[in-house]
C-alpha positions as CSV (number, residue, x, y, z in Angstrom):
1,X,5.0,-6.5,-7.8
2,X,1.7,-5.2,-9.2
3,X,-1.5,-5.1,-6.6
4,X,-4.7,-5.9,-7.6
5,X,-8.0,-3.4,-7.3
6,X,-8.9,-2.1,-3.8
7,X,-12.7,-3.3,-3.0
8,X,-13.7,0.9,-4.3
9,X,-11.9,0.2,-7.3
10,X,-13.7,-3.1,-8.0
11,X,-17.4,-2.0,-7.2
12,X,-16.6,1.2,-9.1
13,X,-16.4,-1.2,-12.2
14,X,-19.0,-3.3,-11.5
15,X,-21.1,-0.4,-11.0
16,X,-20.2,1.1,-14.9
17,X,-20.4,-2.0,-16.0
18,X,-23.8,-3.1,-14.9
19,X,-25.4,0.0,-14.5
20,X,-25.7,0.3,-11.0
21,X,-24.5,2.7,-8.3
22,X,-21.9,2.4,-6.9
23,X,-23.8,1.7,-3.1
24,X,-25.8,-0.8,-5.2
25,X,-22.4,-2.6,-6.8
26,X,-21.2,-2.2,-2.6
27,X,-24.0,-4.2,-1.7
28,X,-23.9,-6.6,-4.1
29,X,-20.5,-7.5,-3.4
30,X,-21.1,-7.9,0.1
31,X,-24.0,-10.4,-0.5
32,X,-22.1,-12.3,-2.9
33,X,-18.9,-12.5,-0.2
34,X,-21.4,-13.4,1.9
35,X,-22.4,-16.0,0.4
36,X,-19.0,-17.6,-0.8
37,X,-18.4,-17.8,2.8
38,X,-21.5,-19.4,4.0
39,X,-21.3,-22.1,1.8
40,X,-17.6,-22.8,2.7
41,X,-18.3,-22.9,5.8
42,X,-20.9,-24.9,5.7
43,X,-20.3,-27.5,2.6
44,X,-16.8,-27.4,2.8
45,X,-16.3,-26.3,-0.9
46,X,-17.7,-23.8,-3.7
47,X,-17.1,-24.2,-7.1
48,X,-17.2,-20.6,-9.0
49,X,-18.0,-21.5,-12.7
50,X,-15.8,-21.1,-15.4
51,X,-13.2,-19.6,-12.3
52,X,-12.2,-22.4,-9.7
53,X,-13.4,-23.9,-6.9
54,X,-12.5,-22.5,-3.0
55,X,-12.0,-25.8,-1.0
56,X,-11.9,-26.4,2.9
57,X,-9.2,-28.9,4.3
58,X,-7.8,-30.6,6.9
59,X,-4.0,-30.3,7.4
60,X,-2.6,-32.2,10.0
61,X,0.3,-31.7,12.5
62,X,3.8,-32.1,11.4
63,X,7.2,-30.9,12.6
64,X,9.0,-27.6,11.4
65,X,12.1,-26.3,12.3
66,X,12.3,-22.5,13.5
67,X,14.5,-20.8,10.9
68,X,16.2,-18.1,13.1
69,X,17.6,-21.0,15.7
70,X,17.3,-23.9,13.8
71,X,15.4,-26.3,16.7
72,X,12.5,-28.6,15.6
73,X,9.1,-27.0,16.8
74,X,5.5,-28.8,16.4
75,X,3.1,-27.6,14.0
76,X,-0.4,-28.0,15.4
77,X,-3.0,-29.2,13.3
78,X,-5.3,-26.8,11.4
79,X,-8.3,-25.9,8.7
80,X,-6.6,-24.2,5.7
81,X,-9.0,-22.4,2.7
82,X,-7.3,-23.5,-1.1
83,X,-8.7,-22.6,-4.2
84,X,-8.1,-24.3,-7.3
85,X,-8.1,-22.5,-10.7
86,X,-10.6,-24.1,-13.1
87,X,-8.8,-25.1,-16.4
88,X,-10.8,-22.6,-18.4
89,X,-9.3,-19.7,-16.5
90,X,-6.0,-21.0,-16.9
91,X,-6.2,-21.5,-20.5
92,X,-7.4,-17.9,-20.5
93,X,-5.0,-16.3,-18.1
94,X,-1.8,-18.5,-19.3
């Protein structure tokens, strides 16, 4: 399975491709993670343009079964982070 680019990797190329250095690029990234976060946190959603949307939600408690022993276990409830891809990136991925 192929891995995708280590965070050095990515704001090396953001760095060629705008220009920058590469601390700028660093920086940049940060802010932007940053701000993905705070508005997740706080909304509950961000929609990335042309890329997908990151969504907070709810999932509730349900029962699982323990696959090493087979006994029914409860899964407490919990906040889960999805993202959804936006059709235009899979129409230009796929």
């Amino acid at each position: 399975m192929a891995s995708g680019l280590t965070k050095s990797q990515f704001t090396a190329a953001l760095s060629e491709a705008w220009g920058l250095s590469k601390k700028e690029a660093a920086e940049g990234y940060e802010k932007f993670v940053d701000l993905v976060y705070g508005e997740v946190r706080g909304k509950g959603e961000l929609t990335l343009p042309g890329l997908g949307k990151l969504v907070k939600q709810n999932r509730a408690a349900r029962m699982g079964r323990n696959p090493a022993t087979g006994e029914a276990i409860s899964i407490p409830a919990k906040t889960v982070v999805k993202f959804r891809l936006s059709k235009a990136a899979k129409e230009a991925i796929l």
